[in-house]
C-alpha positions, 0 to 999 in steps of 0.5 A: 876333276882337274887335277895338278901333280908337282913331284918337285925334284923331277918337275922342274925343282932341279931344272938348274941343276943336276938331277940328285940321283937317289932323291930323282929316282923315288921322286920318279917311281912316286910320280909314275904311281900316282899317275898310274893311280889316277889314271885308273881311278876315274875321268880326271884332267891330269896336269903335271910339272916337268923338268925339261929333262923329263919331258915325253915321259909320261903317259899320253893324255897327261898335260905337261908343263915344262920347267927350263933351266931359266924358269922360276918354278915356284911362279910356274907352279903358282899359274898352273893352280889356277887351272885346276880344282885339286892338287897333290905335292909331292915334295921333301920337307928339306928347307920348308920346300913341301910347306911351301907349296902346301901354303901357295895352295891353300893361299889360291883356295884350291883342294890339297890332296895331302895334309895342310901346311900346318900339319907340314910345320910340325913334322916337318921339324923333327924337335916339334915332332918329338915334342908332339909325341912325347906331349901325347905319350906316344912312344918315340925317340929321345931328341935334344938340339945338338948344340944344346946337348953335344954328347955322345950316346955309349950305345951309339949316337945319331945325328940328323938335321931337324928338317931331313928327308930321306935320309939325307942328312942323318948319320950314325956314330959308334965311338966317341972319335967318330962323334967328335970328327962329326961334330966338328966337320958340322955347321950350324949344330941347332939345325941337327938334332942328337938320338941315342940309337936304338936297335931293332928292326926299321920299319914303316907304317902308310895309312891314311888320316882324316880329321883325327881318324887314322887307317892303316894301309900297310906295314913295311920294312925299311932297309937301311944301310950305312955309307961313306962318312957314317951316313945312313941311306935308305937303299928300299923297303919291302911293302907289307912286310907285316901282315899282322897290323894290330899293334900298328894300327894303335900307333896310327890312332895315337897320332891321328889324335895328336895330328888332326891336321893330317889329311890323306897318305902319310907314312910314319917311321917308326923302330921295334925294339923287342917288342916295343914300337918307337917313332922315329918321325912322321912323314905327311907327305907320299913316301916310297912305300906308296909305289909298291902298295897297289902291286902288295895289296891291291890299293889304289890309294889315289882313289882311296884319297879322292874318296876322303873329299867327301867322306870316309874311305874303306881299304879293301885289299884285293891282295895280300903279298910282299913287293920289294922295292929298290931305290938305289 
C-alpha cells in the first residue's frame, strides 16, 4: 500500500515560520512513531511531507517531499494524494486545520487512516462536543460560550478556545480578578468557552473506534502544569498508567455510539473526580500518548489500524508497563 504521512506543523504547515517549539516537539515524536510503526508492519511505499527544516531526517527508504518556505503546502499536500492509495493526518484541530485535510482527502476518494471530516467537525469544536455528550448522557464538562455567560466559577474557572488543541489556548483562574484581567485582555470571547473547574486526576483514554465500536488501548495520566498568564500546559504523560481498564472501557462504549464516524485512534481526555469519570473533550486525531504505547504494551497501533480497512482489530498486548513521556 502507498501510503502518505502529513504531520502539519513539522511537514511544511510552518515553512514560513518559526517552528513552535512545544506543538514541533509532539508533532515529531508522533511523526517518528508512526513511521517506525509502519515500518514494521508490513511492505508499504511510505511518503512524507517535510518542512525544509526537517529534511534527512527520517529513516531511508522513505519518500520526502520538501515543503519551502515560498511553497503552498495545502497544494503540495493535494499533489502528493494523487500517488497514494491511504493517508494519515496528523494535525491540530485549531483553525479547521485537521478538517481541512481529512476533506481534501476524502474530496480525491483516497482511504483516510483516521476518522472522517465529519467526525473532526464535532470535535473539533468543543461547545458541539459538550452538547454531543451531554445529548447521550455521557458525563462531561459543564460549558457555555464565554460571551454568553461571563461568570466566574467559586471553585475556579477555566477558559479555553472552542477549537483549542493541546492546550494551547486554555487558562485557568482562581479568583474573581484573575478572571476579570483575562476576560478583558481577550478578543472575540464567542470563540472561548467557560468551565467550572474540576479537580481530580487528568487523564486519558486512546482506543480505537470503528463504525460505532470503541477498543481501548490504553489508559494514561496527563501532566499538567500552570504558566505564565494563568496557562496550562501539558508538559507529558505517562502511558498505561492504569492497568485496571474496566471502567474506561464503558466510557469508550458510550462514545463509540454517540460518534459513529470516528474511525481508527483517537484519544479522549477525561478528569477522575472521586471515583467519577468526567470528559473533558475528544481528540480524533494521534495524540502524545500514541508515541510511548508500543514501548508500554507491545502495540503496533499503525497495523492495529490498517487491520480496521478490512475488518475488526484485536489488541494483544505482548507488554504491560508504564512509559513516561516528556513533551517539554
Amino acid at each position: 500500500m502507498k501510503i502518505l504521512i502529513f504531520e502539519y506543523i513539522n511537514g511544511g504547515g510552518c515553512a514560513k515560520t518559526e517552528l513552535p517549539p512545544s506543538l514541533a516537539r509532539e508533532g515529531w515524536l508522533m511523526l517518528t512513531a508512526v513511521l517506525n510503526d509502519l515500518m514494521a508492519s508490513g511492505e508499504h511505499e511510505l511518503s512524507v511531507l517535510l518542512d525544509w527544516r526537517r529534511v534527512n531526517t527520517v529513516p531511508q527508504g522513505i519518500r520526502m517531499i520538501t515543503v519551502k518556505p515560498h511553497d503552498d503546502v495545502l497544494a503540495i499536500f493535494t499533489e502528493a494524494l494523487q500517488a497514494c492509495d491511504a493517508v494519515l493526518p496528523i494535525a491540530p484541530e485549531t483553525e479547521q486545520i485537521l478538517w481541512t485535510l481529512c476533506t481534501r482527502v476524502e474530496q480525491l476518494g483516497k482511504r483516510l487512516l483516521s476518522s472522517a471530516a465529519n467526525a473532526v467537525a464535532k470535535t473539533a469544536d468543543k461547545l458541539e462536543t459538550f452538547n454531543i455528550l451531554s445529548t447521550h448522557n455521557i458525563p462531561t464538562v459543564p460549558s457555555h460560550r464565554l460571551d454568553k455567560y461571563p461568570y466566574f466559577y467559586a471553585q475556579g474557572t477555566v477558559i479555553k478556545a472552542r477549537d483549542d488543541a493541546g492546550c494551547e489556548q486554555c487558562f485557568i483562574c482562581h479568583n474573581n480578578d484573575e478572571f476579570e484581567r483575562l476576560l478583558n485582555s481577550l478578543d472575540n470571547p464567542e470563540h472561548y468557552l467557560i468551565q467550572p473547574f474540576i479537580t481530580g486526576v487528568a487523564l486519558s483514554i486512546s482506543a480505537l473506534f470503528k463504525e460505532g465500536v470503541g477498543t481501548i488501548l490504553s489508559v494514561n495520566r496527563q501532566l499538567i502544569s500552570i504558566h505564565d498568564n494563568h496557562r496550562l500546559k501539558l508538559t507529558g504523560c505517562e502511558v498505561n498508567y492504569s492497568m485496571d481498564k474496566t471502567p474506561f472501557q464503558l466510557i469508550v462504549n458510550q462514545i463509540a455510539l454517540a460518534l459513529p464516524d470516528l474511525w481508527g485512534y483517537a484519544g479522549i481526555d477525561l478528569i477522575k473526580h472521586g471515583e467519577q469519570l468526567v470528559v473533558v473533550e475528544i481528540n480524533p486525531r494521534l495524540t502524545s500518548s500514541y508515541t510511548g504505547i508500543n514501548q508500554a504494551l507491545g502495540l503496533n497501533v499503525m497495523a492495529l489500524v490498517l487491520q480496521l480497512l478490512d475488518g475488526d482489530a484485536t489488541p494483544v498486548p505482548t507488554k504491560n508497563q508504564t512509559i513516561h513521556i516528556q513533551l517539554t
